[in-house]
N, CA, C and O atoms as a CHARMM CRD file, in Angstrom:
* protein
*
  328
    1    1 UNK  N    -10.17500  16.64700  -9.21800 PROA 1      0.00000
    2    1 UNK  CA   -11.22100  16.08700 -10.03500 PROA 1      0.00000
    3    1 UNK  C    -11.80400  17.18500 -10.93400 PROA 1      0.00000
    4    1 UNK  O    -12.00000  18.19800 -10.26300 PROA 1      0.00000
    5    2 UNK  N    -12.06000  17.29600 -11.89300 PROA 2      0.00000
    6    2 UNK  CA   -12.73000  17.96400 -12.98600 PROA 2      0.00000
    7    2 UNK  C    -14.10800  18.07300 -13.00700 PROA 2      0.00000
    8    2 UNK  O    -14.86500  17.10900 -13.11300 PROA 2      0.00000
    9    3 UNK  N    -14.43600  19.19200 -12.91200 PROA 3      0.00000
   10    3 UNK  CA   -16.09000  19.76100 -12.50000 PROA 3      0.00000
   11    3 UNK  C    -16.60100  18.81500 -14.11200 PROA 3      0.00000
   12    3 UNK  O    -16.03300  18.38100 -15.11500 PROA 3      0.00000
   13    4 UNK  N    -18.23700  18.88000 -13.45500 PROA 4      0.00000
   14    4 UNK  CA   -18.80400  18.40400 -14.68600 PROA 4      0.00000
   15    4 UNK  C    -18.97200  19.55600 -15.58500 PROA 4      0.00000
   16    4 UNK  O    -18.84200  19.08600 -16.71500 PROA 4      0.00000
   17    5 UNK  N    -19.18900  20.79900 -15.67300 PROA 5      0.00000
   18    5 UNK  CA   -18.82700  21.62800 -16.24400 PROA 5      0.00000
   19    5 UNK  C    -17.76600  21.72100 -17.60900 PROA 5      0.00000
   20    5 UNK  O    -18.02000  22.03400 -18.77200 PROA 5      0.00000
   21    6 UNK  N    -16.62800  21.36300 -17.03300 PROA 6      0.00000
   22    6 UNK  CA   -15.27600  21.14600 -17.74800 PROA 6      0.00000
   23    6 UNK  C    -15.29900  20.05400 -18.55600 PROA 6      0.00000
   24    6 UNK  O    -14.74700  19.89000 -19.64400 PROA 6      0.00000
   25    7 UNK  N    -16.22800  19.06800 -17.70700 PROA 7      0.00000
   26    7 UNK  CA   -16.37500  17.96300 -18.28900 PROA 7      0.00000
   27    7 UNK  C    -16.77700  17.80200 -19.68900 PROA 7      0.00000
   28    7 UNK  O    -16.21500  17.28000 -20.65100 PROA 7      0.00000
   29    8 UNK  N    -18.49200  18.69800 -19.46300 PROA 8      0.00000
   30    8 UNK  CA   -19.29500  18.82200 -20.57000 PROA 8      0.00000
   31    8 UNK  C    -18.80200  19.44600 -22.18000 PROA 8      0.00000
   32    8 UNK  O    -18.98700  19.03200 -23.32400 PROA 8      0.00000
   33    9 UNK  N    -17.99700  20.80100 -21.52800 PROA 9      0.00000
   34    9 UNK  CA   -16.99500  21.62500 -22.47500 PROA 9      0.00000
   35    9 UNK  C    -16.11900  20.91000 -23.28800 PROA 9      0.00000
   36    9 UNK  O    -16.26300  21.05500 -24.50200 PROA 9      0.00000
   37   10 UNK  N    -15.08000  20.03200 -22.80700 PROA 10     0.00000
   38   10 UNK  CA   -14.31200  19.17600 -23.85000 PROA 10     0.00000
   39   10 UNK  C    -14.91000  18.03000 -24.08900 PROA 10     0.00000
   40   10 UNK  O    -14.20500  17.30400 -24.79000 PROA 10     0.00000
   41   11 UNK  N    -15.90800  17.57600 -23.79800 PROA 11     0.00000
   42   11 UNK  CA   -16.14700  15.84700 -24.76300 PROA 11     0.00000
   43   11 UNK  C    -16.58400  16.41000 -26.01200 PROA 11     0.00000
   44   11 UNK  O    -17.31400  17.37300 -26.24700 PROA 11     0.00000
   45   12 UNK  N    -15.99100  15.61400 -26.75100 PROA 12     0.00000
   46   12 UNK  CA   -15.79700  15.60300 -28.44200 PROA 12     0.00000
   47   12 UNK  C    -17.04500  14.40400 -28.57900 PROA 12     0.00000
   48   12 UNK  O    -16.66200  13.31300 -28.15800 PROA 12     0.00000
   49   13 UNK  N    -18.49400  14.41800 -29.10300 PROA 13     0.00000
   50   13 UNK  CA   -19.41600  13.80200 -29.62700 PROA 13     0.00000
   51   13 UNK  C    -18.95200  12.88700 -31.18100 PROA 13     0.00000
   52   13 UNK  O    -18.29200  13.52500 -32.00100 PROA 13     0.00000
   53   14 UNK  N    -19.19900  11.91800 -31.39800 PROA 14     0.00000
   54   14 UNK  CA   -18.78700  11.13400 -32.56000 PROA 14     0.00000
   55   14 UNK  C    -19.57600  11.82200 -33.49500 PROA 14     0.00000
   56   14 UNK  O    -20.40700  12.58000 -32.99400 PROA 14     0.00000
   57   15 UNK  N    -19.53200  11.74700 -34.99200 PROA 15     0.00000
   58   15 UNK  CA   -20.71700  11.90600 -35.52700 PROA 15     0.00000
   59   15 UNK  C    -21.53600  11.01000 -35.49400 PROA 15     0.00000
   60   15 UNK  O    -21.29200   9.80800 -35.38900 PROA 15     0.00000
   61   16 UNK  N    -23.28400  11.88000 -35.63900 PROA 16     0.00000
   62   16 UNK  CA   -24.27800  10.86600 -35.58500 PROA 16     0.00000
   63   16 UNK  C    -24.69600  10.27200 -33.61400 PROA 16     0.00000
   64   16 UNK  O    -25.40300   9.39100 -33.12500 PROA 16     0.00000
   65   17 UNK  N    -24.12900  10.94600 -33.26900 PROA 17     0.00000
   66   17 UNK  CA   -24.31100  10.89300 -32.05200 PROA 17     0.00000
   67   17 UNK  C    -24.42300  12.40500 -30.81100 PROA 17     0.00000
   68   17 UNK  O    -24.03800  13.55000 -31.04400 PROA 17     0.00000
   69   18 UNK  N    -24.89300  12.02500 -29.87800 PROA 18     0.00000
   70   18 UNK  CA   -25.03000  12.61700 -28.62500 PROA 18     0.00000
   71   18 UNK  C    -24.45700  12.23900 -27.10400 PROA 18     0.00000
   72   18 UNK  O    -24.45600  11.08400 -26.67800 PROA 18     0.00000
   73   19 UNK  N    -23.96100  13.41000 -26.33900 PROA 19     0.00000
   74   19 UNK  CA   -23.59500  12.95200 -25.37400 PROA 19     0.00000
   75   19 UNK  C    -24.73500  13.34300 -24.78700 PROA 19     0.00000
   76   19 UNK  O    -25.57900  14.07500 -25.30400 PROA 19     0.00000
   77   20 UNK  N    -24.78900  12.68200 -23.29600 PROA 20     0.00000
   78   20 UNK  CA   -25.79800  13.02600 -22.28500 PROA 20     0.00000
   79   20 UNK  C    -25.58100  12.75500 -21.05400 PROA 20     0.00000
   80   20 UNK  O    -25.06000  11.70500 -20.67900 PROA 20     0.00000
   81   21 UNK  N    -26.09200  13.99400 -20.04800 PROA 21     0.00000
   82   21 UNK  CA   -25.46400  14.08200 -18.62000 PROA 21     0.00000
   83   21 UNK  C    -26.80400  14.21200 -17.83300 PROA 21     0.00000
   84   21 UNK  O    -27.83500  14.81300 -18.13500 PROA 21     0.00000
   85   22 UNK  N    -26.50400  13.51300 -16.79600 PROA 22     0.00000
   86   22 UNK  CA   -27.98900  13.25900 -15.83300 PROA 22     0.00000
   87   22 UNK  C    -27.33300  14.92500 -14.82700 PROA 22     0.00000
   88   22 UNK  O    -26.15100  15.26400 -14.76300 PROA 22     0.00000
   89   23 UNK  N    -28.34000  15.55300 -14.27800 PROA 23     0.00000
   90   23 UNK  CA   -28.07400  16.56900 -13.53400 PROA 23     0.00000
   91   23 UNK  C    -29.06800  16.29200 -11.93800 PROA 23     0.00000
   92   23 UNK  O    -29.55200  17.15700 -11.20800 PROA 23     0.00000
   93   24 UNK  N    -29.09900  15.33100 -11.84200 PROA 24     0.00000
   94   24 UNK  CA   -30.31200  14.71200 -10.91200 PROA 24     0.00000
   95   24 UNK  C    -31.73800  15.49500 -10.77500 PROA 24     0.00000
   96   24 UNK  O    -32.14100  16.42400 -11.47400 PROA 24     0.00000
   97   25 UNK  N    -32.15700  15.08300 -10.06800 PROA 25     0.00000
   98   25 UNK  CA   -33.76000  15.56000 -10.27500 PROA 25     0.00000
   99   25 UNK  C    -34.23600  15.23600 -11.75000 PROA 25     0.00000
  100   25 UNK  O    -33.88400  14.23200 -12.37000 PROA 25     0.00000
  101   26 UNK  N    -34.95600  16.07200 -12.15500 PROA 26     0.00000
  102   26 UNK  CA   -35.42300  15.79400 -13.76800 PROA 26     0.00000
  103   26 UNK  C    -33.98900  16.52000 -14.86400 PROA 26     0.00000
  104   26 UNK  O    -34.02900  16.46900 -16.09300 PROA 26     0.00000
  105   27 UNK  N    -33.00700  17.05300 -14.19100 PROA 27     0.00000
  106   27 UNK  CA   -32.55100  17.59000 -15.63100 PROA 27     0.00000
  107   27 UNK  C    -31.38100  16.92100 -16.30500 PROA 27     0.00000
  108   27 UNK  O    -30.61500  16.12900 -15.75600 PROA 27     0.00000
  109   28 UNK  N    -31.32600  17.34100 -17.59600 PROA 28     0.00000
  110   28 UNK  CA   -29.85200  16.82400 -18.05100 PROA 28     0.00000
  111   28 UNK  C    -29.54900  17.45900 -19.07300 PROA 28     0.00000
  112   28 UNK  O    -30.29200  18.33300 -19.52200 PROA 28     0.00000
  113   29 UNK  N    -28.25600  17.09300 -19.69400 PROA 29     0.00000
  114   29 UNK  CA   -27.69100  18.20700 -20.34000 PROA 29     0.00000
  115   29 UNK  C    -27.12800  17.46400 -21.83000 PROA 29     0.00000
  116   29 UNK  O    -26.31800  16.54500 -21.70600 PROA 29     0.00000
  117   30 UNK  N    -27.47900  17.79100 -22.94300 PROA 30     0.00000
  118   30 UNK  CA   -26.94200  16.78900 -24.20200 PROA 30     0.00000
  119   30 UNK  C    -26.33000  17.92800 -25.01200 PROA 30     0.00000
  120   30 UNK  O    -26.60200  19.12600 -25.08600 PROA 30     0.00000
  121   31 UNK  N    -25.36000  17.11000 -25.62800 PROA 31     0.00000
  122   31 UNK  CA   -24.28300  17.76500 -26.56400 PROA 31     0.00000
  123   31 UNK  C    -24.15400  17.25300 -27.57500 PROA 31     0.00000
  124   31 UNK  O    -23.92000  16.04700 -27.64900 PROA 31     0.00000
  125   32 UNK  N    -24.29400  18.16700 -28.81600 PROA 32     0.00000
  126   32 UNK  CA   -24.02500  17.49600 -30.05900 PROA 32     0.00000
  127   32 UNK  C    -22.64500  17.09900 -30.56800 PROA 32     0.00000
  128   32 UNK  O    -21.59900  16.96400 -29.93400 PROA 32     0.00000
  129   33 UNK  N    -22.88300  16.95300 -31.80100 PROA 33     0.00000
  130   33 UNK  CA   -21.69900  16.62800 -32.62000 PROA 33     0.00000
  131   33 UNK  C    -20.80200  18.24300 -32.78000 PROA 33     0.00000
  132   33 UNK  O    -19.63800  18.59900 -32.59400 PROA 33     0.00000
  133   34 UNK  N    -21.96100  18.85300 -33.18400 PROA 34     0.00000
  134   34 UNK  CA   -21.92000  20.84600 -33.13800 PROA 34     0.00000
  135   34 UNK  C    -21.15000  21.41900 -32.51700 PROA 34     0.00000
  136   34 UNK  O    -20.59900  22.48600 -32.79000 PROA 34     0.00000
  137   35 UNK  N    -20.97200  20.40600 -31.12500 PROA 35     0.00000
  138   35 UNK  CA   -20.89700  21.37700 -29.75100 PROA 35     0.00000
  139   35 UNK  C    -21.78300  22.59900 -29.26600 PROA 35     0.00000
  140   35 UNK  O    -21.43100  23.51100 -28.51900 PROA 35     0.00000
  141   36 UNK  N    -23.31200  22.35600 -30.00900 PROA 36     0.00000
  142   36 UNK  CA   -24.03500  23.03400 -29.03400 PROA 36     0.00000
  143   36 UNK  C    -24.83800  22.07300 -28.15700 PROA 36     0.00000
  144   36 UNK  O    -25.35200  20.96700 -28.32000 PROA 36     0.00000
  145   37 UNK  N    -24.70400  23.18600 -26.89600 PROA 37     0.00000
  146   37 UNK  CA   -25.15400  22.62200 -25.66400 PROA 37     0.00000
  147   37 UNK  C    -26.68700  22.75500 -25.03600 PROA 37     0.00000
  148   37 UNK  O    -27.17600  23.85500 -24.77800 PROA 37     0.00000
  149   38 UNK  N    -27.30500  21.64400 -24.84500 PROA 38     0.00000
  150   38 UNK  CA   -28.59800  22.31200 -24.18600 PROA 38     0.00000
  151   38 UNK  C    -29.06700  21.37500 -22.87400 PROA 38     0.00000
  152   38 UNK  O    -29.19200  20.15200 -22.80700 PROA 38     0.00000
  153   39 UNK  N    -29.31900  22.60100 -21.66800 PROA 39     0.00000
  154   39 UNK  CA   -29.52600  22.24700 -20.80000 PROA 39     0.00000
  155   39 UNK  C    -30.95900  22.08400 -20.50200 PROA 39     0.00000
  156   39 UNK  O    -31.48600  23.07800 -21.00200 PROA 39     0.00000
  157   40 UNK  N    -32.02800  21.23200 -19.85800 PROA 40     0.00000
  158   40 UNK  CA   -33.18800  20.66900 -20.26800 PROA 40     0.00000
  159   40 UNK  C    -33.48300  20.42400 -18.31600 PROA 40     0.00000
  160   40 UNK  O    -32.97500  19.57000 -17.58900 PROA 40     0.00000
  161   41 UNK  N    -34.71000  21.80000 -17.86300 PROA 41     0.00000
  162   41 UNK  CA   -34.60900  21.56700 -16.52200 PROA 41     0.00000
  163   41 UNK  C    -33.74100  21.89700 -15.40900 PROA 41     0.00000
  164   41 UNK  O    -34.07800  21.50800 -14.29100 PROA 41     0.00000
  165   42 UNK  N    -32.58400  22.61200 -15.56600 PROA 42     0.00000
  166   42 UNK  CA   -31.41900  22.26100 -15.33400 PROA 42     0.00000
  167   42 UNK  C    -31.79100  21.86900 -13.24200 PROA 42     0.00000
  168   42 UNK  O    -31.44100  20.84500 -12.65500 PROA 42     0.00000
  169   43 UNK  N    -32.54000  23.04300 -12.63700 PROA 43     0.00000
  170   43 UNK  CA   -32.48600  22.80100 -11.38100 PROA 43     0.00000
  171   43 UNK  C    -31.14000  23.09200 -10.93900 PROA 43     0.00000
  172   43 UNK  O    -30.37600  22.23600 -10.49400 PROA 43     0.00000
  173   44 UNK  N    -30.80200  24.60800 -11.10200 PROA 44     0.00000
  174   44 UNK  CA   -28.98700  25.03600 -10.38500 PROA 44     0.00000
  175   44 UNK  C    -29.11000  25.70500  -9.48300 PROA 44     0.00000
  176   44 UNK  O    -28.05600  26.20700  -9.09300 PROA 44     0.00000
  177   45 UNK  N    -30.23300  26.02300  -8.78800 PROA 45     0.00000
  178   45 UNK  CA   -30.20500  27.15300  -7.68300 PROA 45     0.00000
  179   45 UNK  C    -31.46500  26.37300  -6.91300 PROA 45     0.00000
  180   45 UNK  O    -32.14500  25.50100  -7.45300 PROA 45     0.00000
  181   46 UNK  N    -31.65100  26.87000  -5.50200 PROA 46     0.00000
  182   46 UNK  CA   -32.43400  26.57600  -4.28600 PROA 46     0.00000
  183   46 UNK  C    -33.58200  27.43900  -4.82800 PROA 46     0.00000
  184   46 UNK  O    -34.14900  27.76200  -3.78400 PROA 46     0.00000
  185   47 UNK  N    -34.48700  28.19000  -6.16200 PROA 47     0.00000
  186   47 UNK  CA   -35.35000  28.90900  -5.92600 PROA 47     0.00000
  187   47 UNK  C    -36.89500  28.38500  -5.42500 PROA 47     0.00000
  188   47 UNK  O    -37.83200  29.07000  -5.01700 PROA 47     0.00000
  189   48 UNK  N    -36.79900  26.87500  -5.61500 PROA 48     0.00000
  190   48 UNK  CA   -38.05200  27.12200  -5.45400 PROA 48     0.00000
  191   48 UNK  C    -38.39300  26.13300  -4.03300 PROA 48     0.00000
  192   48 UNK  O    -39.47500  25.61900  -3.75100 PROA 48     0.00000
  193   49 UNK  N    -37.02400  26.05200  -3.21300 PROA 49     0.00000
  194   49 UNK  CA   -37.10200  26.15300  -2.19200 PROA 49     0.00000
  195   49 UNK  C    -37.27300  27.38800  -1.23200 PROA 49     0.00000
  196   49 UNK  O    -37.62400  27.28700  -0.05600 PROA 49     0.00000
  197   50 UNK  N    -36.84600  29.11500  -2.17900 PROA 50     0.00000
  198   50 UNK  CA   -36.80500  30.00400  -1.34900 PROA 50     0.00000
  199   50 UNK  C    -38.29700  30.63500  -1.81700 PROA 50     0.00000
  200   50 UNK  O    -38.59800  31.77300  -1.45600 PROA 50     0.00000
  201   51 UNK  N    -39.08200  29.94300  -2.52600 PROA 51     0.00000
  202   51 UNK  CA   -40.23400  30.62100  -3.04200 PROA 51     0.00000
  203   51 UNK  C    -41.18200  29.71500  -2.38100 PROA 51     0.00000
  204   51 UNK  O    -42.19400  30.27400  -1.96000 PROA 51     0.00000
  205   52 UNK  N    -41.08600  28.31800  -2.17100 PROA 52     0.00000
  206   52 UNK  CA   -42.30900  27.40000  -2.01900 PROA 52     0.00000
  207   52 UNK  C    -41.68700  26.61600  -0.97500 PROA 52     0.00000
  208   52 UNK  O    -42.52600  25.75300  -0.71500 PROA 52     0.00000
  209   53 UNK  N    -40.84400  26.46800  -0.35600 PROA 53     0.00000
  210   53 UNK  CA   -40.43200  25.99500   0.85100 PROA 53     0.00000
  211   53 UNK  C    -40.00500  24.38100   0.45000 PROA 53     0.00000
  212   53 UNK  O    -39.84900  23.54400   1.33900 PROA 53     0.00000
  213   54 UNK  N    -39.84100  24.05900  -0.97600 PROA 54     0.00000
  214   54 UNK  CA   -39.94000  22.48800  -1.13400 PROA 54     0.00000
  215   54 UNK  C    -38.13000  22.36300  -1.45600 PROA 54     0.00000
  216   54 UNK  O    -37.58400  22.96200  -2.38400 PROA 54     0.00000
  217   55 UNK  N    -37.53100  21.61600  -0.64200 PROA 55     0.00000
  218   55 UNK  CA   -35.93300  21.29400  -0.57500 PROA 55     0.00000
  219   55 UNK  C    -35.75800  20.39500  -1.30900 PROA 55     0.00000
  220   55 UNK  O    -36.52000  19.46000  -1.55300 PROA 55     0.00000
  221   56 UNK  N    -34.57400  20.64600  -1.78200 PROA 56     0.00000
  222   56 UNK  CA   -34.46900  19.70800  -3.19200 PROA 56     0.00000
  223   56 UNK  C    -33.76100  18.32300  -2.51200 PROA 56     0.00000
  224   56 UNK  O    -33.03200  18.14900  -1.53500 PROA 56     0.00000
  225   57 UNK  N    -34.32700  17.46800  -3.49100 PROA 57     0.00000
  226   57 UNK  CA   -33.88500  16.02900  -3.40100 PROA 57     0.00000
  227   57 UNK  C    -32.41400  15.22600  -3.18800 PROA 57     0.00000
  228   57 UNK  O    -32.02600  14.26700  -2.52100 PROA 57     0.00000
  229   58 UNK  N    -31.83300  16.16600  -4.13000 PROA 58     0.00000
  230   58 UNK  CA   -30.53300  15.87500  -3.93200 PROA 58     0.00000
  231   58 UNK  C    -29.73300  17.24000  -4.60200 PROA 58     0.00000
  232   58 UNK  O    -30.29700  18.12600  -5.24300 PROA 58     0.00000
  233   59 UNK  N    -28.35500  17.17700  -4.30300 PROA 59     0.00000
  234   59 UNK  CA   -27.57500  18.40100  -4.47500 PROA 59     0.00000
  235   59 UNK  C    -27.50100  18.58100  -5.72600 PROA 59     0.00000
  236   59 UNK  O    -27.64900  17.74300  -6.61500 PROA 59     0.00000
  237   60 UNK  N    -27.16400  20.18800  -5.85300 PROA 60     0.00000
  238   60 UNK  CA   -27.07300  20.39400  -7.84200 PROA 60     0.00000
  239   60 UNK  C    -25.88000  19.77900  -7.99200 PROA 60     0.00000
  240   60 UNK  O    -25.00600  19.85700  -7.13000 PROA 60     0.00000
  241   61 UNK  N    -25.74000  19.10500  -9.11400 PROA 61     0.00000
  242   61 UNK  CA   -24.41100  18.23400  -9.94300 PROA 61     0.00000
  243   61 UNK  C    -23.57500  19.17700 -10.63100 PROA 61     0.00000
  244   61 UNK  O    -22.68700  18.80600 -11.39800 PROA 61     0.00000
  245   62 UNK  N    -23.83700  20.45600 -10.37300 PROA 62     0.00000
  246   62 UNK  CA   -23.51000  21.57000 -11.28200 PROA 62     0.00000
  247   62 UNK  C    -24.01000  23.31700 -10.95500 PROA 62     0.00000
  248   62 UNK  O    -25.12900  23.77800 -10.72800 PROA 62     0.00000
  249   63 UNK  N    -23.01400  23.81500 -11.02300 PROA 63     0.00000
  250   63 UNK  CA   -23.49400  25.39700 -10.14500 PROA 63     0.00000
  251   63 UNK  C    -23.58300  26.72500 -11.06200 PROA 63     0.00000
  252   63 UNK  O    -22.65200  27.16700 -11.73400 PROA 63     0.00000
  253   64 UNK  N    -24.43000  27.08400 -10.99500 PROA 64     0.00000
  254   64 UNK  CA   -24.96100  28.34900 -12.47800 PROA 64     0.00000
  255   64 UNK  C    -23.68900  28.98500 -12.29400 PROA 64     0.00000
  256   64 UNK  O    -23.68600  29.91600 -13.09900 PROA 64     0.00000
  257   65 UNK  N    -22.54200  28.97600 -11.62200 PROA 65     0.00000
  258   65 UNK  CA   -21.79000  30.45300 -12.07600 PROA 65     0.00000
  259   65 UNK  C    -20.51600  29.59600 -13.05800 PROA 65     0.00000
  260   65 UNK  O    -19.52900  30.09400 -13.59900 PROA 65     0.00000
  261   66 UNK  N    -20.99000  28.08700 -13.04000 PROA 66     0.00000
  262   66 UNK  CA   -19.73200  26.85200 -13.52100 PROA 66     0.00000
  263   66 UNK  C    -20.32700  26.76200 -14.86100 PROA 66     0.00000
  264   66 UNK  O    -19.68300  26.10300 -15.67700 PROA 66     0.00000
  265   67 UNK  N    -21.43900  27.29800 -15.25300 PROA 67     0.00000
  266   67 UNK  CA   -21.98100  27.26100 -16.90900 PROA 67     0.00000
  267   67 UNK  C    -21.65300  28.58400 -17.45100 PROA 67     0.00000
  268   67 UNK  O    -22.23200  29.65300 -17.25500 PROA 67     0.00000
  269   68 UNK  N    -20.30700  28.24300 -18.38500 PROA 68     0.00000
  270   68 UNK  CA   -19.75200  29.43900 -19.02100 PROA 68     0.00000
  271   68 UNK  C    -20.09700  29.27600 -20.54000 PROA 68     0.00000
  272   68 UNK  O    -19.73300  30.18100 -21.29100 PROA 68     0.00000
  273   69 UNK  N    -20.84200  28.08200 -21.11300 PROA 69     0.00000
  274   69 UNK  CA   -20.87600  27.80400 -22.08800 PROA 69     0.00000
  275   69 UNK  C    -22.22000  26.76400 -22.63800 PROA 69     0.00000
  276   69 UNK  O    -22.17700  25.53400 -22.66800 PROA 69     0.00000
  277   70 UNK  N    -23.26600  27.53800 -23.00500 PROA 70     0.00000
  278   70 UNK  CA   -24.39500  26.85800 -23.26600 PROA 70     0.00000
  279   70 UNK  C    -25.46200  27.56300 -24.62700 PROA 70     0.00000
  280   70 UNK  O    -25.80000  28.73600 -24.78500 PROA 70     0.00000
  281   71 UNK  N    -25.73300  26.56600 -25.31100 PROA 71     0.00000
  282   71 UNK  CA   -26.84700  27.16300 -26.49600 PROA 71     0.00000
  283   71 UNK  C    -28.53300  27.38600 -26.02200 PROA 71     0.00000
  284   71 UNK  O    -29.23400  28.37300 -26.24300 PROA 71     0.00000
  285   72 UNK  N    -28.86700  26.23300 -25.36800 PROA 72     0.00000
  286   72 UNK  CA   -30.40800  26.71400 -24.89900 PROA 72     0.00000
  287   72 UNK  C    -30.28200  26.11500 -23.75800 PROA 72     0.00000
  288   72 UNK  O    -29.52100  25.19300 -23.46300 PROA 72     0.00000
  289   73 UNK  N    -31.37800  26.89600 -22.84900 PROA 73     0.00000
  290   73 UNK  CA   -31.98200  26.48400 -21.34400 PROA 73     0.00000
  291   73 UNK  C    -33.39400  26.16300 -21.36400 PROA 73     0.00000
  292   73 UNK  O    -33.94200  27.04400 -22.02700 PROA 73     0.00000
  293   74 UNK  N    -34.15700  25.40400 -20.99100 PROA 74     0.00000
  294   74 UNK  CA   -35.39600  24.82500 -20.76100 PROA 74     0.00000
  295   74 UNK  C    -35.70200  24.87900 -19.52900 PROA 74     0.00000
  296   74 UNK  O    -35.32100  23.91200 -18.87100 PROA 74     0.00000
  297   75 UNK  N    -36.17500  25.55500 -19.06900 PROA 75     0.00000
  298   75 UNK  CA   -36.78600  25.54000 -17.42300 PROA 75     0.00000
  299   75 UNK  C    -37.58100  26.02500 -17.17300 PROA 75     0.00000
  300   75 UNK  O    -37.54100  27.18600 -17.58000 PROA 75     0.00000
  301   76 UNK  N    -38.67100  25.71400 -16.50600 PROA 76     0.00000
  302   76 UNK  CA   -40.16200  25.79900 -16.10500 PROA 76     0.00000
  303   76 UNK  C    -40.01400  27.14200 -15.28900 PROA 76     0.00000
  304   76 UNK  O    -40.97100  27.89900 -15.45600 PROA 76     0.00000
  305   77 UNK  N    -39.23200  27.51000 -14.61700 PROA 77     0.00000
  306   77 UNK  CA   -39.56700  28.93900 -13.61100 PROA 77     0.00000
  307   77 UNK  C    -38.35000  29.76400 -14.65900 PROA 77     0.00000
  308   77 UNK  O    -37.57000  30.59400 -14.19200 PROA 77     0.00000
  309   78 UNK  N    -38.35500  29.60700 -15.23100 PROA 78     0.00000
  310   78 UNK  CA   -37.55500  31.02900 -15.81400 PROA 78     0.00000
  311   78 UNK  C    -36.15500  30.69300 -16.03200 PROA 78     0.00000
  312   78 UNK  O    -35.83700  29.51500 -15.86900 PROA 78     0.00000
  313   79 UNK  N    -35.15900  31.64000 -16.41600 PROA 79     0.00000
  314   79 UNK  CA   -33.26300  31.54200 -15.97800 PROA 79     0.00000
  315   79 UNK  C    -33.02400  31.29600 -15.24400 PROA 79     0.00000
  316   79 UNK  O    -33.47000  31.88900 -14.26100 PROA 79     0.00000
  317   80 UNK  N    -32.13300  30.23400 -15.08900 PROA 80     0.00000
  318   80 UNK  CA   -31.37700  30.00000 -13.89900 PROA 80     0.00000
  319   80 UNK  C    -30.20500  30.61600 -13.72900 PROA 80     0.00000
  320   80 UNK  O    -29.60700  30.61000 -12.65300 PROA 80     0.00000
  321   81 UNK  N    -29.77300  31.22000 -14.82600 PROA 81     0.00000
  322   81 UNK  CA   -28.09900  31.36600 -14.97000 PROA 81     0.00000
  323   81 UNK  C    -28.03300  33.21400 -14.86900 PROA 81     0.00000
  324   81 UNK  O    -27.16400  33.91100 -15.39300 PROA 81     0.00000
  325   82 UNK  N    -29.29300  33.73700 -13.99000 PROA 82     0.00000
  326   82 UNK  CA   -28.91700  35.22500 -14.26300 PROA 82     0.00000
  327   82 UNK  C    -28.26600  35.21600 -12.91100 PROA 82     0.00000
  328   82 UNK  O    -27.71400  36.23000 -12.48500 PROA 82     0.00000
């Protein structure tokens, strides 16, 4: 099966349009026509279970070392992808 990762990397956007990927919890990930990528929230690591003890809801859909290819990150505690 093909990571969503791989996934995200080859879909070809129509013009005039956007793709968009749910990452559960609040985040998701949209792709232009451009092929730039922006991840919004993403939630890829356990930090703020190892900072605040709160376990996440459901599993990441996607693993920071599987994002080889992204234009902006949006996330409330900082990088996820260092």
């Amino acid at each position: 099966m093909e990571s969503l990762a791989a996934q995200i990397n080859r879909a070809r956007v129509p013009e005039g349009g956007v793709a968009v990927w749910w990452l559960a919890q609040a985040g998701f990930v949209f792709k232009t026509v451009s092929d730039a990528i922006l991840y919004v929230d993403p939630y890829l690591s356990n930090v703020v279970e190892k900072a605040f003890g709160f376990k996440r809801l459901l599993r990441a859909m996607i693993g920071n070392a599987s994002v080889s290819r992204w234009s902006r990150c949006s996330c409330g505690l900082g990088s996820q992808f260092a």
